[in-house]
TORLUM-122002 format. One line per field, with one value per residue (C-alpha): residue in one letter; chain; x, y, z. Coordinates in steps of 0.1 Angstrom, whole numbers. Layout:
r c(A:...)
c c(A:...)
px c(X:...)
py c(Y:...)
pz c(Z:...)
//
This chain:
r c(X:X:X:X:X:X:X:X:X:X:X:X:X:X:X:X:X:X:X:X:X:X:X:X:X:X:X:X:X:X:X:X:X:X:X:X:X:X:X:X:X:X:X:X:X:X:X:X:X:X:X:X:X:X:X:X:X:X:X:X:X:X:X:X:X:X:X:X:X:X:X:X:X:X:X:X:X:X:X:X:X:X:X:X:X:X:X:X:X:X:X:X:X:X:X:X:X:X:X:X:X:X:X:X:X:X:X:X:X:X:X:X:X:X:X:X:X:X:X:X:X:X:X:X:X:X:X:X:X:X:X:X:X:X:X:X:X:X:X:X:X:X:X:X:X:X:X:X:X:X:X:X:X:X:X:X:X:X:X:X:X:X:X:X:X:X:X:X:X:X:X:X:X:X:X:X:X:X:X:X:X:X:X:X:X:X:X:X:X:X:X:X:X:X:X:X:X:X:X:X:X:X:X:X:X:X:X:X:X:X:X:X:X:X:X:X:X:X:X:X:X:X:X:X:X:X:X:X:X:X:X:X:X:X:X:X:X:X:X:X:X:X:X:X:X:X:X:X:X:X:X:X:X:X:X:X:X:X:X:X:X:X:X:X:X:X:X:X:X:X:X:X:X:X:X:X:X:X:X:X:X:X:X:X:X:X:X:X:X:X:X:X:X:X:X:X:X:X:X:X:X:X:X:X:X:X:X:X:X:X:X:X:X:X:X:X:X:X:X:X:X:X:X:X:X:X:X:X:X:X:X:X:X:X:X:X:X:X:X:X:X:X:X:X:X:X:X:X:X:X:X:X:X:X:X:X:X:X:X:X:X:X:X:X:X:X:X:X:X:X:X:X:X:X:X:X:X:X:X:X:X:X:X:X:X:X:X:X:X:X:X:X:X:X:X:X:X:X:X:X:X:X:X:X:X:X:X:X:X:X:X:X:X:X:X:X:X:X:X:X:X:X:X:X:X:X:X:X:X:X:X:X:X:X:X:X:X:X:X:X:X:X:X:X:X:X:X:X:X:X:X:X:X:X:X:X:X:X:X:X:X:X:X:X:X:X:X:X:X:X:X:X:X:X:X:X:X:X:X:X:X:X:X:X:X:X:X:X:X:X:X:X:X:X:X:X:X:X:X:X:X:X:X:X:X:X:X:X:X:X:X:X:X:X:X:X:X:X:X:X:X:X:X:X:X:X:X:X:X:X:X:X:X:X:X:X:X:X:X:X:X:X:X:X:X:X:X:X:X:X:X:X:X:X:X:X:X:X:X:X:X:X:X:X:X:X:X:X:X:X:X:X:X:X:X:X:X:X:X:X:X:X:X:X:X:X:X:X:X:X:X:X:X:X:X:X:X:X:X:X:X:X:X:X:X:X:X:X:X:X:X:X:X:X:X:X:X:X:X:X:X:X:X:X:X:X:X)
c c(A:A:A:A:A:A:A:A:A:A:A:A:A:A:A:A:A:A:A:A:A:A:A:A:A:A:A:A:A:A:A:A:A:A:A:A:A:A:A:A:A:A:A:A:A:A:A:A:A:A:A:A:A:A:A:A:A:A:A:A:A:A:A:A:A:A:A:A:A:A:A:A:A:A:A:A:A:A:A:A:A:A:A:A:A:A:A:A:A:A:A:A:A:A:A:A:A:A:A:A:A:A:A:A:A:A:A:A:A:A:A:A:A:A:A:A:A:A:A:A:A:A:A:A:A:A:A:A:A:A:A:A:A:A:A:A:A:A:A:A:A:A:A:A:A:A:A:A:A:A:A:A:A:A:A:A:A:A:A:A:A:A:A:A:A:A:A:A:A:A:A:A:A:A:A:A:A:A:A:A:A:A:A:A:A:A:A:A:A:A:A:A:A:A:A:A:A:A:A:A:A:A:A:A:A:A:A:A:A:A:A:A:A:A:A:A:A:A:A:A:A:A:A:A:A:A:A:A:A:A:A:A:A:A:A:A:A:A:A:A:A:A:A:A:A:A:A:A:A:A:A:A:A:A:A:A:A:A:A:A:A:A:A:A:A:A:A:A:A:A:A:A:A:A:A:A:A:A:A:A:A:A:A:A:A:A:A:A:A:A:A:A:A:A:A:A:A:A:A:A:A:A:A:A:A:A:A:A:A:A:A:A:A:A:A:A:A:A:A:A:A:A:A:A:A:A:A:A:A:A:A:A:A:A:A:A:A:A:A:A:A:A:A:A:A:A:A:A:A:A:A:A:A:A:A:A:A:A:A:A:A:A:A:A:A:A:A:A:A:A:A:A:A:A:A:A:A:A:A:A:A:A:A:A:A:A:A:A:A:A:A:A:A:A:A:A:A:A:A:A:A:A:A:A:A:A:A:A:A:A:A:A:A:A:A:A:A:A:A:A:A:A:A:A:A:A:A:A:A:A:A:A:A:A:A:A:A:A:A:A:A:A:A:A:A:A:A:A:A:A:A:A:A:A:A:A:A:A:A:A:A:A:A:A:A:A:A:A:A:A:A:A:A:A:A:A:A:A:A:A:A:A:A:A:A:A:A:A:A:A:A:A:A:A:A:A:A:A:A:A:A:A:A:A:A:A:A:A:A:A:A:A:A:A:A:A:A:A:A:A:A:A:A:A:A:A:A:A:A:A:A:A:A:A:A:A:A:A:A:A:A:A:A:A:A:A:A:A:A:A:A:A:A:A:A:A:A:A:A:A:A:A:A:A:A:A:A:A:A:A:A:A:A:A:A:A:A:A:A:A:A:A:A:A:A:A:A:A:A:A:A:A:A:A:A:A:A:A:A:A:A:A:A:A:A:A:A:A:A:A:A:A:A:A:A:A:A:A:A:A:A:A:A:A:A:A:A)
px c(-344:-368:-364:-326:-311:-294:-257:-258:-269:-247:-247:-259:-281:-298:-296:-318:-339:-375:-363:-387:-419:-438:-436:-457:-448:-447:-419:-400:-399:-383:-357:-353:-309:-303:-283:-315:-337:-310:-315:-351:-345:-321:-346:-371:-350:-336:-370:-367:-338:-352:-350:-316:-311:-334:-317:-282:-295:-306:-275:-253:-274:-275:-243:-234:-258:-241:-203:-216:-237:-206:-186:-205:-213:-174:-163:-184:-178:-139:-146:-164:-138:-110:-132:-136:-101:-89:-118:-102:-67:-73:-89:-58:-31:-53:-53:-13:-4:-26:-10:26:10:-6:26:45:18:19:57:58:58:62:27:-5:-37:-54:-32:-29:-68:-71:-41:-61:-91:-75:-54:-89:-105:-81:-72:-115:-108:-78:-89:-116:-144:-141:-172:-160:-131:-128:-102:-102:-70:-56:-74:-110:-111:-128:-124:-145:-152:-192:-208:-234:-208:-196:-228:-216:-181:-188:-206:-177:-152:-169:-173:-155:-142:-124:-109:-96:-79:-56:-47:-38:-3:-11:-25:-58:-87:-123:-148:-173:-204:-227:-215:-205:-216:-214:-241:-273:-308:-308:-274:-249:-212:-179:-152:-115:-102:-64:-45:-24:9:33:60:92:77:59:34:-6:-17:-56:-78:-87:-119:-120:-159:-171:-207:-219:-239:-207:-191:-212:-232:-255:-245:-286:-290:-327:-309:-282:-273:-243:-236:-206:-196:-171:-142:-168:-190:-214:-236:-218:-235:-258:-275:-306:-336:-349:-364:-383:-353:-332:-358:-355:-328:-319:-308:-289:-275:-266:-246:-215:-210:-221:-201:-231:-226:-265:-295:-333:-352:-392:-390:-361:-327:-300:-262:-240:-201:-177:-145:-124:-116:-75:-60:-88:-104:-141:-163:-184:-209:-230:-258:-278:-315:-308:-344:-345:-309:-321:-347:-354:-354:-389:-393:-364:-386:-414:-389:-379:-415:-429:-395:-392:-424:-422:-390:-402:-432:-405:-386:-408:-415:-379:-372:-401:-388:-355:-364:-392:-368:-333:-324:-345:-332:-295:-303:-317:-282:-262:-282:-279:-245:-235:-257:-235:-201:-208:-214:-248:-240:-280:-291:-302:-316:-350:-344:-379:-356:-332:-315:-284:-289:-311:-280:-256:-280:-281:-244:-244:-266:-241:-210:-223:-231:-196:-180:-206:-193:-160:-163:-175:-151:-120:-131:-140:-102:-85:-109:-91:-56:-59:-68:-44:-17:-27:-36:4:20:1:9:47:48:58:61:97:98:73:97:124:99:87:126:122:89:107:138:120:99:130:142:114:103:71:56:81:74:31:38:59:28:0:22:23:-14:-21:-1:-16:-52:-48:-29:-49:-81:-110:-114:-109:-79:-82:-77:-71:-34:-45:-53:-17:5:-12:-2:36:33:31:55:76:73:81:114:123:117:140:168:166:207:198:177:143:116:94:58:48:15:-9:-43:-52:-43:-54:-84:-67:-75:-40:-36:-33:3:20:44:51:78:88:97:112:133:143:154:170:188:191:199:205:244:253:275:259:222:201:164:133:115:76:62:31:16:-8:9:-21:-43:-17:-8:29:42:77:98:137:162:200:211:244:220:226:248:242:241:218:197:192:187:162:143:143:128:97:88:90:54:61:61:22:17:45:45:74:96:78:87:125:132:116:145:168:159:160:196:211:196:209:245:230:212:175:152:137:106:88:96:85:52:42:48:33:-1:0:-3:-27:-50:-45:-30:3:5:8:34:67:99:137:161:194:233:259:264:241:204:174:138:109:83:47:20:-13:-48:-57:-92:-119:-118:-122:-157:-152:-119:-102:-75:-71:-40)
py c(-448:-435:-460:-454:-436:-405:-416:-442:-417:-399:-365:-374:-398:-369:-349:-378:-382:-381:-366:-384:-369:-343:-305:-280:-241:-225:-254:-248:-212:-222:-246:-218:-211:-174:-162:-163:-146:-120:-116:-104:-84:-65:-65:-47:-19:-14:-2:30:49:82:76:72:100:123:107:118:153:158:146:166:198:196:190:218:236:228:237:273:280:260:287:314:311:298:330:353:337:340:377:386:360:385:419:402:392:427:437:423:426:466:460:439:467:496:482:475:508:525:507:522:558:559:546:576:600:580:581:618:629:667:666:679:655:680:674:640:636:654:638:604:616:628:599:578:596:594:555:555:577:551:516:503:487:501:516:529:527:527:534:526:540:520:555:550:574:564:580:565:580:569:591:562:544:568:551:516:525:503:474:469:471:449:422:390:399:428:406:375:403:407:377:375:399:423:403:412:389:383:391:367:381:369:389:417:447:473:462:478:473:475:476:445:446:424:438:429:438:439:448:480:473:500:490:505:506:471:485:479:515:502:487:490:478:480:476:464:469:435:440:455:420:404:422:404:405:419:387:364:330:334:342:338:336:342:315:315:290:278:279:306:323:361:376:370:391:398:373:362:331:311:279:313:312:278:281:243:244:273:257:227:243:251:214:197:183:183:205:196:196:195:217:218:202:226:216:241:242:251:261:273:290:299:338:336:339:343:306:324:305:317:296:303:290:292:279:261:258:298:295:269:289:260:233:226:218:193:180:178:160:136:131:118:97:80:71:53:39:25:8:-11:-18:-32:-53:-63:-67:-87:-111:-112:-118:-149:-162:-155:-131:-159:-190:-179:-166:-200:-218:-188:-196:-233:-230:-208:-234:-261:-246:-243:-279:-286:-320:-324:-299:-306:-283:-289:-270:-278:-262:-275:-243:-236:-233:-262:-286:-263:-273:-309:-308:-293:-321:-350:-333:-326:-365:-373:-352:-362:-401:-392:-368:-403:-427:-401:-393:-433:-443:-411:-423:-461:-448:-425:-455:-476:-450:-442:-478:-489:-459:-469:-506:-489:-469:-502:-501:-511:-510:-539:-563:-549:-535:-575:-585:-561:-577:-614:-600:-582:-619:-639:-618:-622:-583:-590:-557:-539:-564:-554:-519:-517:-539:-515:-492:-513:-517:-479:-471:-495:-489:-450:-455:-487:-485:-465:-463:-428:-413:-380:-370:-344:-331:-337:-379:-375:-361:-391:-416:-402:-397:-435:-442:-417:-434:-469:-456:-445:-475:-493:-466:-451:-440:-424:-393:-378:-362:-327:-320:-285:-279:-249:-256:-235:-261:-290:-294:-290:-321:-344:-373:-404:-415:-384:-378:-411:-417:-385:-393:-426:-407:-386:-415:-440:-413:-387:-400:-438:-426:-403:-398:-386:-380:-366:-351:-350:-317:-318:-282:-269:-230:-214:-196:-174:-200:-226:-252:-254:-285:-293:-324:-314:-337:-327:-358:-360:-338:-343:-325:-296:-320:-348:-326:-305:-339:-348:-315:-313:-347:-338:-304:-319:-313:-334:-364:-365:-368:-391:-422:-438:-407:-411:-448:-441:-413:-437:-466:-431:-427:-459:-463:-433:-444:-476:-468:-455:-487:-468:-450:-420:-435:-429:-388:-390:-406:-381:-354:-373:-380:-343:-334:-357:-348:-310:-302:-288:-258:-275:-302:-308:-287:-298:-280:-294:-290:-318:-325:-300:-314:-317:-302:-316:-288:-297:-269:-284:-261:-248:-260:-285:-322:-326:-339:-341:-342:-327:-353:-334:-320)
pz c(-266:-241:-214:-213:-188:-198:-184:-209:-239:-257:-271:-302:-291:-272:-301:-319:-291:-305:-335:-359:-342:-357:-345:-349:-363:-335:-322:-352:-349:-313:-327:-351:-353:-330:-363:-376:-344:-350:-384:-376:-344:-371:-405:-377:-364:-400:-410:-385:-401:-395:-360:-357:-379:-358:-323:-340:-352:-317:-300:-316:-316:-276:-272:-293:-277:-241:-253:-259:-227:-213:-226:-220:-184:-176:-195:-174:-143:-154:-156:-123:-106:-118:-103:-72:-67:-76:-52:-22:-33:-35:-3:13:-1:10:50:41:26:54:82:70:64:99:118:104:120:155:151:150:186:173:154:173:174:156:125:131:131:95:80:87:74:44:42:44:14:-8:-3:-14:-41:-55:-43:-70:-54:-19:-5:31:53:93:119:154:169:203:223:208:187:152:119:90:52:64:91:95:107:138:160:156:177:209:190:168:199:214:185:189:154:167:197:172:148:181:177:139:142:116:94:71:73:62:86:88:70:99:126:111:132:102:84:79:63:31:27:33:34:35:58:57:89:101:136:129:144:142:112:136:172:171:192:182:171:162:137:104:83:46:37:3:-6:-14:-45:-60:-59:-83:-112:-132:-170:-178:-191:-184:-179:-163:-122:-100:-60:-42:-13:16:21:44:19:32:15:9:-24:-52:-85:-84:-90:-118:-113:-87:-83:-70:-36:-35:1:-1:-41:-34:-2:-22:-50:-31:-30:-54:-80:-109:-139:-151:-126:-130:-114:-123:-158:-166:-172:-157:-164:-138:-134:-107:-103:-74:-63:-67:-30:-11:-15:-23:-52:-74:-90:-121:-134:-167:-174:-206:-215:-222:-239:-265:-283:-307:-280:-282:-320:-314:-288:-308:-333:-307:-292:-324:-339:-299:-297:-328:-315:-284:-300:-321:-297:-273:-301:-303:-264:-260:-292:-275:-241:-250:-272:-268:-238:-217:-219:-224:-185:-178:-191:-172:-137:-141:-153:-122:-103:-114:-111:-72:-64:-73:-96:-100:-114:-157:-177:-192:-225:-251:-280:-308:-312:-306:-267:-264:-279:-254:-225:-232:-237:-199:-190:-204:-190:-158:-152:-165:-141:-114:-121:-126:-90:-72:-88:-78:-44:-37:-48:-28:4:-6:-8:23:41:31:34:70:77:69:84:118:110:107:145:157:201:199:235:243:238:262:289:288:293:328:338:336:348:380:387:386:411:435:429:423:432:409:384:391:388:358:342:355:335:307:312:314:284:261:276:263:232:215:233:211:172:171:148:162:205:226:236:271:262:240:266:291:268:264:302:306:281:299:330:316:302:333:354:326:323:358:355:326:322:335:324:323:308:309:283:286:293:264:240:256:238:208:182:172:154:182:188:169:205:216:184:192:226:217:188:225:246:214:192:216:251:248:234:255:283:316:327:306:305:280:281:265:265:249:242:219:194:178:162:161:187:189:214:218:225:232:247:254:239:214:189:152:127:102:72:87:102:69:48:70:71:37:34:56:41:2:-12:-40:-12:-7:-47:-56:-43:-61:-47:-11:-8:-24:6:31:20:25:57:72:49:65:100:103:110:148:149:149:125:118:100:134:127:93:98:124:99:72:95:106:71:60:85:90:55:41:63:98:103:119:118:134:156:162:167:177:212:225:217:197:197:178:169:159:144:149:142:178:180:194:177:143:132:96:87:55:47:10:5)
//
């Protein structure tokens, strides 16, 4: 049994192979069944129930834990979100209410500046007095003068003038914006503000009358809740830093964190062995977000005797299942890799590969299995691929056997005829012709040539026809050098042409001409043969289309040799065939596969033109004749 080779053992056999030697304990725990390396991975972790127990408590505990800080912070943030839209929506109807009051006092021609001055001031104090969360208002008129509810304010005239704020609110027709918290002139040390500011146009006149700047003390927009874990910052829509409570903690000084939290899309960070939840909301019609955060470690007072919990059950854990990963990686995780690899190894191609399995488990009897199917296929791979070599052959060899160079005999009738007739030099040079033509279409042992050897072949054949019908038609061969490199089967134009000349020309009435014309189209070769011949009609020319683009006639032969008897049949009434047609497409095919071939344009009386999709490329090395 050991001396035979393993294409001639079967499965069982295999399976027997040294069956009657003696093993030791250790091998038998190998061979062991996996049902049964299972069954012990499971007996081991069923000894540790209090782990899973603790590991559930725990679970359940944080997550409870997280749905009320969750809740908490989202609630407060909810809160202060509200304050600071009705912040800056008292701020956006003061600067709207304002801009109607002053217009009426600029409209008044008949009041004195005097008057108009106080009624602004008062008008200024009041909308404080109303507006919730306003800490001081300005007004520039369109003369310079300033009138503000903040005396500290009066110095800053001519650096808020002269802010680019001020000259981009000219620019906004009347409407309020945000000033941008960097450049804002009216701040001072110690205390930080957000200004909205607006272009007071006159609501009848439509003439600018000044500026307005509603100020918000900063610190007002956010309040802390008193509480130790929890803080919240106030961002832009660029997402700028504009506000925060007051610190707590050391992460607040941390610049890049609080950079990063605008952006991020975490709602759990670490941040020095701490764990800290964090949640946003969005300030309604002004785009600003508020972001909270909460230090979960202080929230969860009884965190650390969980831990403790979990210290002492994991560590426990992990010993067993070290135990159990190391058991299922030596014995069962392991080699089920090795049968994945070489299985994956297999299915791309590798036939040589075997597995060396030492076990009689389960996946030692699935390796050998690999092993015996794999040399099947590997036979049966060689056995298919030596007959489809034999049957391309044969199939190629008879349909070149088949292109048959009908015109030998007749062009042999001119040379007699021409040395009868004491021509003898027309008689040489129609057989240099002959010569040439055969030289370039039989000479070599190659299947495969260049469009630029193909089009000399059909140029000689061309020029053969010619001499013998000289009353009858000429030729033209226009082919881009882009292609000529381009790889064809040999003698694919030359039926083409003598399809041209026998069915196309040869009947008809008058002079005629051949036209051969070649182009790249993309990376397809597309060459042409067309003659203005008596053409073909809608049916014949749609029985015999149909006949060349039929997949089923590559993998039926008894259909393929059935449509061939068709075609010569239907033929035969003209006194020609069109075998010399289908072979070309059926060689084109073969060599090139299904998407390249030949395709048919025709109508009665008027013409025909041959096309022919080749690959545009150098010759074929290796050809793929599977299709």
């Amino acid at each position: 049994m050991e001396n035979r080779n393993l294409k001639d053992m079967t499965i069982r056999d295999m399976e027997a192979f040294d069956a009657g030697r003696k093993i030791s304990g250790r091998e038998k725990a190998r061979n062991m069944s996996i049902k049964y390396k299972i069954a012990s991975m499971t007996i081991l972790v069923a000894l540790i129930p209090m782990i899973v127990l603790t590991a559930l408590m725990l679970f359940f505990y944080n997550r409870a834990i997280m749905q009320r800080a969750d809740n908490q912070i989202n609630e407060n943030i909810r809160i202060m979100s509200d304050r600071i839209t009705s912040v800056l929506a008292n701020g956006e109807l003061c600067s709207n209410n304002l801009t109607i009051e002053f217009s009426g006092y600029y409209n008044d021609k008949s009041m004195k500046q005097v008057t108009r001055d106080n009624k602004i001031i008062s008008q200024l104090s009041q909308s404080l007095l109303i507006y919730n969360g306003i800490s001081s208002i300005v007004f520039l008129d369109k003369f310079g003068r300033m009138y503000t509810t903040d005396p500290a304010l009066t110095d800053l005239k001519m650096e808020i003038l002269d802010s680019d704020y001020v000259k981009n609110l000219s620019g906004e027709g009347g409407k309020t914006i945000m000033m941008e918290q960097a450049k804002n002139p009216m701040n001072r040390e110690g205390k930080e503000i957000i200004t909205m500011g607006k272009h007071v146009i006159n609501i009848v006149t439509g003439v600018p009358i000044g500026y307005i700047f509603i100020n918000m003390d900063k610190n007002y927009l956010i309040e802390s809740s008193q509480s130790e874990i929890s803080y919240y910052f106030l961002y832009d829509t660029d997402g700028n830093f504009v506000s925060e409570t007051e610190k707590k903690d050391k992460i607040y000084e941390d610049t890049q964190l609080i950079e990063s939290l605008f952006s991020t899309k975490q709602n759990l960070i670490k941040y020095n062995n701490e764990s800290y939840l964090i949640a946003k909301d969005e300030v309604k019609g002004f785009a600003w977000t508020i972001v909270g955060i909460t230090n979960l470690n202080r929230f969860n007072v009884t965190g650390k005797d969980l831990q403790f919990i979990l210290l002492t059950t994991g560590t426990v854990t992990a010993i067993l299942l070290l135990i159990s990963v190391l058991f299922s990686t030596n014995y069962v995780t392991h080699p089920l890799k090795i049968l994945h690899d070489g299985a994956e190894q297999i299915a791309e191609g590798d036939m040589s590969f075997r597995f060396r399995f030492k076990y009689k488990d389960e996946i030692g009897r699935l390796g050998r299995i690999f092993n015996y199917m794999t040399q099947r296929n590997l036979e049966l791979l060689q056995q298919v691929d030596e007959e489809a070599k034999k049957k391309r052959e044969y199939e190629l060899a008879l349909i070149q056997e088949q292109v048959k160079p009908h015109f030998l005999y007749n062009t042999l009738d001119i040379i007699i005829m021409l040395i009868e007739m004491n021509r003898a030099k027309e008689a040489s040079r129609v057989t240099k012709k002959l010569a040439n033509y055969y030289r370039n279409s039989l000479s070599g042992s190659e299947e495969i040539v260049t469009i630029e050897r193909e089009i000399q072949i059909i140029r000689d054949y061309l020029d053969l026809q010619t001499m013998r019908y000289n009353d009858k038609f000429s030729y033209e061969i226009d082919v881009e050098d882009a292609i000529k490199n381009a790889s064809i089967p040999k003698m694919t134009l030359q039926p083409l042409v003598e399809n041209a000349i026998y069915h196309g020309l040869k009947n008809k009435e008058g002079w005629g001409k051949i036209t051969v014309t070649g182009r790249a189209d993309g990376e397809v070769a597309l060459i042409q043969v067309s003659d203005d011949g008596i053409g073909m009609s809608e049916d014949e020319r749609d029985k015999l289309e149909q006949l060349l683009e039929d997949d089923k006639l590559f993998d039926d032969e008894k259909k393929k040799l059935r449509q061939e008897a068709e075609i010569t049949s239907h033929d035969s009434t003209k006194g020609g065939s069109h075998f010399g047609l289908y072979s070309v497409a059926r060689r084109i095919k073969l060599y090139f596969g299904r998407e390249f071939g030949v395709s048919i344009e025709s109508k009665e009386n008027i013409g025909t033109t041959i096309k022919i999709r080749v690959p545009q490329g150098a010759l074929l090395h290796d050809q793929n004749y599977d299709c």
